[in-house]
Structures are given as C-alpha cells and as structure tokens.
Biotite code that builds the C-alpha atoms (Angstrom):
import biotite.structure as struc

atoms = struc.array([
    struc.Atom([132.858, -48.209, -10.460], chain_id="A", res_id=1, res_name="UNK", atom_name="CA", element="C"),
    struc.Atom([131.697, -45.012, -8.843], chain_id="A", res_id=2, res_name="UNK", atom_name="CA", element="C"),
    struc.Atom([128.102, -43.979, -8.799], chain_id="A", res_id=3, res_name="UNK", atom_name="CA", element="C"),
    struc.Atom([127.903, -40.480, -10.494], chain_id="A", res_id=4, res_name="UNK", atom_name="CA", element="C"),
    struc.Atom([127.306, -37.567, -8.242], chain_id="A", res_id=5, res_name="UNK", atom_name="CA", element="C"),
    struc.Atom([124.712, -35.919, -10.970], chain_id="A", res_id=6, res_name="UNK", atom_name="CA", element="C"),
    struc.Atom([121.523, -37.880, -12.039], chain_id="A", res_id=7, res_name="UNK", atom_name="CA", element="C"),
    struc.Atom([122.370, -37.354, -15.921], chain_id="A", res_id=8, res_name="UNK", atom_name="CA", element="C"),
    struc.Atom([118.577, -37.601, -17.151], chain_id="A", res_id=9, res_name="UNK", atom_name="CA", element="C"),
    struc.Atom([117.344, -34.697, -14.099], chain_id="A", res_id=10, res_name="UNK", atom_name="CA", element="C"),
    struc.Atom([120.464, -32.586, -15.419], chain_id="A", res_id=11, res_name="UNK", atom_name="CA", element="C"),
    struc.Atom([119.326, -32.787, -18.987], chain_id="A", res_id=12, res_name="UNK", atom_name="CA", element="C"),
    struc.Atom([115.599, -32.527, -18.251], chain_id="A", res_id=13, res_name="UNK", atom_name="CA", element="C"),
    struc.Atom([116.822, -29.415, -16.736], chain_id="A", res_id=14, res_name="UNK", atom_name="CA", element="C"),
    struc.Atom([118.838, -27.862, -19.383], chain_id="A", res_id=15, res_name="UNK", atom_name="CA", element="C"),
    struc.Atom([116.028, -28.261, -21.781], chain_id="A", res_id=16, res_name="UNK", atom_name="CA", element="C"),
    struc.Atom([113.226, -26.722, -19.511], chain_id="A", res_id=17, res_name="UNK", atom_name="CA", element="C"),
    struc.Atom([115.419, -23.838, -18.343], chain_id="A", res_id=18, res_name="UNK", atom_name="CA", element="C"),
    struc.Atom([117.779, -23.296, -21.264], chain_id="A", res_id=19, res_name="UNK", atom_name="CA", element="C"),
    struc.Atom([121.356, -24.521, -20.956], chain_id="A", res_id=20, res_name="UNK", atom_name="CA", element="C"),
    struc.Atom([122.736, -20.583, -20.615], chain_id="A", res_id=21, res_name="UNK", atom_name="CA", element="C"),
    struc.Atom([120.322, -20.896, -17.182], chain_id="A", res_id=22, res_name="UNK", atom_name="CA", element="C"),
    struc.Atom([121.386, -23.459, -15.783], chain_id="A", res_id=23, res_name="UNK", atom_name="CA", element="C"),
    struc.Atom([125.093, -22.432, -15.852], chain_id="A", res_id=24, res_name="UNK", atom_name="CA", element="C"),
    struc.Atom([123.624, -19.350, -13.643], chain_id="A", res_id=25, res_name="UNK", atom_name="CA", element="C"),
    struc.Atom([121.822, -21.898, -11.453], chain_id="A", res_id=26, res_name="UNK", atom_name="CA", element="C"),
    struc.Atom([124.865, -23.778, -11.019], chain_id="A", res_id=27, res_name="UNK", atom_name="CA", element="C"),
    struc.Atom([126.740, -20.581, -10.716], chain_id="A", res_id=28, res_name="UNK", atom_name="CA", element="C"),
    struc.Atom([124.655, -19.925, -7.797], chain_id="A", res_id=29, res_name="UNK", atom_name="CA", element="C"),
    struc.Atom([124.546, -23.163, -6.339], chain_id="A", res_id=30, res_name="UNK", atom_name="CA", element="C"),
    struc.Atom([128.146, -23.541, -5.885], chain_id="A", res_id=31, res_name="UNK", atom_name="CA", element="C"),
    struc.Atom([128.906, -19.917, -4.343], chain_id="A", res_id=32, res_name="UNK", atom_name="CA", element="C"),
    struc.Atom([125.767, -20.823, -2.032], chain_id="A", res_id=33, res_name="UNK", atom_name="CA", element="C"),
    struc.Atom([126.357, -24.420, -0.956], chain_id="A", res_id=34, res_name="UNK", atom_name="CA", element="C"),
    struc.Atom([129.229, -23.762, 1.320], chain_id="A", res_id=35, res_name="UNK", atom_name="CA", element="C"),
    struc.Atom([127.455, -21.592, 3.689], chain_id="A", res_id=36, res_name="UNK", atom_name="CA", element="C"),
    struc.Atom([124.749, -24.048, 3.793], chain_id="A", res_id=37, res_name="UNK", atom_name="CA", element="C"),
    struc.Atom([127.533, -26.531, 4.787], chain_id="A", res_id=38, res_name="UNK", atom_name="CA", element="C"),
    struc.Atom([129.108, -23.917, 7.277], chain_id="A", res_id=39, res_name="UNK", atom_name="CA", element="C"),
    struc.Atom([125.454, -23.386, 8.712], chain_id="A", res_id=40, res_name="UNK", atom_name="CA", element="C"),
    struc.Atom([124.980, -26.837, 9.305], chain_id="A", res_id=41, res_name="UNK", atom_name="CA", element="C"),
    struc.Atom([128.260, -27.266, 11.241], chain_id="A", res_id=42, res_name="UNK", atom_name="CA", element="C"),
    struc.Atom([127.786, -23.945, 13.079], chain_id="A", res_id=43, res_name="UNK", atom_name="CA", element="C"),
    struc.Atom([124.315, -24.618, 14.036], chain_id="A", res_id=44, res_name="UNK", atom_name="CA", element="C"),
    struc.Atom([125.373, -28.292, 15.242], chain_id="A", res_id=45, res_name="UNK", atom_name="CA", element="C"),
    struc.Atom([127.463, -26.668, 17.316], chain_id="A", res_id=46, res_name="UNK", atom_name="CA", element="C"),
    struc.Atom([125.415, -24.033, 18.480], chain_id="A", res_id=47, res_name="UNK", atom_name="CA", element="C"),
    struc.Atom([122.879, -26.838, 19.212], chain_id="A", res_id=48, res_name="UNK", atom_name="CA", element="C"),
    struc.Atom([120.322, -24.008, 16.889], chain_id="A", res_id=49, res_name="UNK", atom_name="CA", element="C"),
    struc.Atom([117.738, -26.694, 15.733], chain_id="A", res_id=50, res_name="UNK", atom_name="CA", element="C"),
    struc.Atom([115.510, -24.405, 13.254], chain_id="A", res_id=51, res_name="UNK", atom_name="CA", element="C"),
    struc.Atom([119.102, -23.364, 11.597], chain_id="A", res_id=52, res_name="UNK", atom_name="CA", element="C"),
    struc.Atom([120.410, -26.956, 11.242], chain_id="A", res_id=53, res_name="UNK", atom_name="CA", element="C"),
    struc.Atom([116.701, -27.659, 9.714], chain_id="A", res_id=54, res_name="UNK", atom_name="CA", element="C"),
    struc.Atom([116.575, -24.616, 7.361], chain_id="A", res_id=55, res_name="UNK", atom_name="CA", element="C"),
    struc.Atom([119.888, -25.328, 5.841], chain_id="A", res_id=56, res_name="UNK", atom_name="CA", element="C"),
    struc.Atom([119.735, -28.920, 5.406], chain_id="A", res_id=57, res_name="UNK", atom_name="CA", element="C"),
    struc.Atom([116.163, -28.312, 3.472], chain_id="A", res_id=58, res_name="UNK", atom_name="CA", element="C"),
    struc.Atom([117.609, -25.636, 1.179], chain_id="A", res_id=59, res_name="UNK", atom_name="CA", element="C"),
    struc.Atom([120.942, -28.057, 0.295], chain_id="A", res_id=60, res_name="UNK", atom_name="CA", element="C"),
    struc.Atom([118.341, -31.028, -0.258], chain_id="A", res_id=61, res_name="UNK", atom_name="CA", element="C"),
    struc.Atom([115.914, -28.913, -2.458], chain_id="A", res_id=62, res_name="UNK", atom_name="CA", element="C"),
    struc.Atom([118.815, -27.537, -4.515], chain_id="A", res_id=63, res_name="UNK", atom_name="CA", element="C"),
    struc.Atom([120.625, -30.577, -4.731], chain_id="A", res_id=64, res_name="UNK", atom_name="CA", element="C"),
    struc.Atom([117.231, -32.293, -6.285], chain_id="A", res_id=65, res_name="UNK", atom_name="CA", element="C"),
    struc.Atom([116.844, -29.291, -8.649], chain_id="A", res_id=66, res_name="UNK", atom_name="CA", element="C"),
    struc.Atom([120.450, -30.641, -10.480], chain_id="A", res_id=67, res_name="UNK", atom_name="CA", element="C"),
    struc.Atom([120.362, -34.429, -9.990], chain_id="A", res_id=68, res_name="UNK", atom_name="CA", element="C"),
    struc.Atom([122.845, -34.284, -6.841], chain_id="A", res_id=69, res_name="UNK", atom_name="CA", element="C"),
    struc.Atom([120.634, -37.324, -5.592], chain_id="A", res_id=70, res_name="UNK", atom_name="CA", element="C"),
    struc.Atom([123.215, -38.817, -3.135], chain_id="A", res_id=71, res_name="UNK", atom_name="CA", element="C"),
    struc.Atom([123.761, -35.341, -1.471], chain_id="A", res_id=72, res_name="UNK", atom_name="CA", element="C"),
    struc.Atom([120.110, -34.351, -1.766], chain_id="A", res_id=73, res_name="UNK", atom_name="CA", element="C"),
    struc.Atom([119.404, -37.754, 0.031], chain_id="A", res_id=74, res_name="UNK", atom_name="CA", element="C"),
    struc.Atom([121.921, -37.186, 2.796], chain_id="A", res_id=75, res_name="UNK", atom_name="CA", element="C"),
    struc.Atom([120.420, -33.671, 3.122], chain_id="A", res_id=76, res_name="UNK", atom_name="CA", element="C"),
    struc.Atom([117.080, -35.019, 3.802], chain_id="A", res_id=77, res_name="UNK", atom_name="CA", element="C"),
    struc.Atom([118.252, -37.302, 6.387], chain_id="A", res_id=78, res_name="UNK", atom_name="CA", element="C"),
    struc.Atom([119.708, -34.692, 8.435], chain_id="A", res_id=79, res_name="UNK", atom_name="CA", element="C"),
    struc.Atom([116.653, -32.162, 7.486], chain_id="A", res_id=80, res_name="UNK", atom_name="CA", element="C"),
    struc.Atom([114.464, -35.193, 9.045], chain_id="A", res_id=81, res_name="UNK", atom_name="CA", element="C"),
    struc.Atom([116.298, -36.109, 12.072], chain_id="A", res_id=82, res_name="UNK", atom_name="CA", element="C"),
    struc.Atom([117.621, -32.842, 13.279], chain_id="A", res_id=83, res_name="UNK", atom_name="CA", element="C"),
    struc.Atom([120.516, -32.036, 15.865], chain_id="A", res_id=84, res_name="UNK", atom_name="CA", element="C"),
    struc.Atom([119.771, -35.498, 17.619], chain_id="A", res_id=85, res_name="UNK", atom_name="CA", element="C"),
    struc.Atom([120.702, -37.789, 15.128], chain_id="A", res_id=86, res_name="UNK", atom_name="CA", element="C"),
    struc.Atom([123.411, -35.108, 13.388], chain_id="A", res_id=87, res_name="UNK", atom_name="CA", element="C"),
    struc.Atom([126.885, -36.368, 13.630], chain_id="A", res_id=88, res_name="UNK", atom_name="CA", element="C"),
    struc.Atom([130.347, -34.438, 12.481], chain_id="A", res_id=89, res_name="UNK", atom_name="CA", element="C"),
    struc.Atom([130.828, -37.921, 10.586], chain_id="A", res_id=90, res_name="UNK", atom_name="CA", element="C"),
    struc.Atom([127.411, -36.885, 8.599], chain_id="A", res_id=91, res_name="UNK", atom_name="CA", element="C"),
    struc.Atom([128.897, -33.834, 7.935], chain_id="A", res_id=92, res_name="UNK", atom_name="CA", element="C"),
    struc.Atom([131.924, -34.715, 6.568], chain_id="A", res_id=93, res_name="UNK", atom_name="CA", element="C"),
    struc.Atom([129.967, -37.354, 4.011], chain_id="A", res_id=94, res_name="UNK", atom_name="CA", element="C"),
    struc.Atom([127.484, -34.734, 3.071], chain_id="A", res_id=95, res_name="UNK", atom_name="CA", element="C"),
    struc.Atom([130.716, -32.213, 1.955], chain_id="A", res_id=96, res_name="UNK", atom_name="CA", element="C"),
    struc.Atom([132.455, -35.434, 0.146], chain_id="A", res_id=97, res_name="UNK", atom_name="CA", element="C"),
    struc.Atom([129.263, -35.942, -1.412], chain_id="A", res_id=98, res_name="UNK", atom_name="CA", element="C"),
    struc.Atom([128.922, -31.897, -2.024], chain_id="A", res_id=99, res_name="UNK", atom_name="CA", element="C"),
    struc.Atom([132.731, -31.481, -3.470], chain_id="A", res_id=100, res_name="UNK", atom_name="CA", element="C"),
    struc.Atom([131.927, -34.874, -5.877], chain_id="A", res_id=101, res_name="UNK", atom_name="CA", element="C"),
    struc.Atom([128.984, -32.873, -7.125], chain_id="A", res_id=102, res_name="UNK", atom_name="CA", element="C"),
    struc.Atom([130.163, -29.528, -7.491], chain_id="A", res_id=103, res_name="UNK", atom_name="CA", element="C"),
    struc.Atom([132.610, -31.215, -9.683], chain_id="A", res_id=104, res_name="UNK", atom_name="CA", element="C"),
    struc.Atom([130.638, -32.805, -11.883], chain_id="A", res_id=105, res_name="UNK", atom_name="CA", element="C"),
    struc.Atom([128.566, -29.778, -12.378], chain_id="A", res_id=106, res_name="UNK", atom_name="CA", element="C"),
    struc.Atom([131.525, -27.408, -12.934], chain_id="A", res_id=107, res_name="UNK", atom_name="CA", element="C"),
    struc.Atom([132.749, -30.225, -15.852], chain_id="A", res_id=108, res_name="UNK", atom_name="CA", element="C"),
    struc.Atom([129.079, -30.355, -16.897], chain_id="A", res_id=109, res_name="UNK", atom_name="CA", element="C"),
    struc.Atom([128.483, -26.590, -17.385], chain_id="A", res_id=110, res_name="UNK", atom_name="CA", element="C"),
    struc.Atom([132.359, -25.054, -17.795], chain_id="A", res_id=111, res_name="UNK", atom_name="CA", element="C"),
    struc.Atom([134.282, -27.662, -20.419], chain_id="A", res_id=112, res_name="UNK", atom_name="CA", element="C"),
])
C-alpha cells in the first residue's frame, strides 16, 4: 500500500480554519504556482544560481506543509538545506513524482 501524498488530518485542520471555499483558492494557487517552483529549481541547478535554488525549494516546502504534502514538503527541505552541492537531477525528478502524486490528491480532494 501507498503512503498518501496529503496528510488527511493537516488538510482537514485546514479546511476548518480557512473555510473549505478557501482552500480550493489555496489549492487553486498552489497548483498554477508549483511548476515554476519546479522549473526554478531545475533552471537554477543548471545555472549553478544558489540563492534561486534556495528560494524556490523554501517556498515549495512551506506550501507543501500548509496542505499536508509532507513527503514533498520533506524532499523540499532537503534540497532547501543542502543547496546546489548536494542537488541531483535524480532529486528532482522524485520531488515532481512526489509533486504530480500531490497535486492529484488535492485536485480529487477539492474538485469531486
């Protein structure tokens, strides 16, 4: 069995706090903004801009948290905390399998 890509008890903490009409806006959000954050962390590998690669993985990890996405926001941080140096394309790739099981869940949790 598959661990879930959204912590169930955040998500619901969050729809109560925020309103459930919210949340589909922050989730709206999230998944228009989430790609560029992946594109900035490829393009800034590549680029070899440190402060870039930083910036982006911190916003993905704090947005991830804000939803439950606790496997991506956890990737997220490792790559916010070891920078360029320990960055690899196969990191990448995991963090936008881990990012496409999320969005998913999300899009079934706020558009059934």
């Amino acid at each position: 069995m598959t661990q879930a890509a959204i912590e169930m008890s955040t998500f619901r903490e969050l729809q109560a706090t925020a309103g459930g009409e919210f949340v589909v806006e922050l989730v709206d959000t999230f998944l228009e903004e989430a790609p560029g954050m992946l594109a900035v962390l490829r393009e800034s590998r590549a680029a070899g801009d440190a402060e870039a690669f930083r910036r982006a993985a911190h916003s993905l990890k704090s947005n991830s948290l804000t939803f439950g996405a606790l496997a991506l926001a956890g990737q997220a941080r490792a790559l916010e905390l070891g920078g360029l140096a320990a960055a690899s394309g196969r990191q990448l790739e995991e963090l936008a399998a881990s990012y496409a099981a999320a969005a998913a869940e999300l899009k079934g949790l706020t558009h059934a």
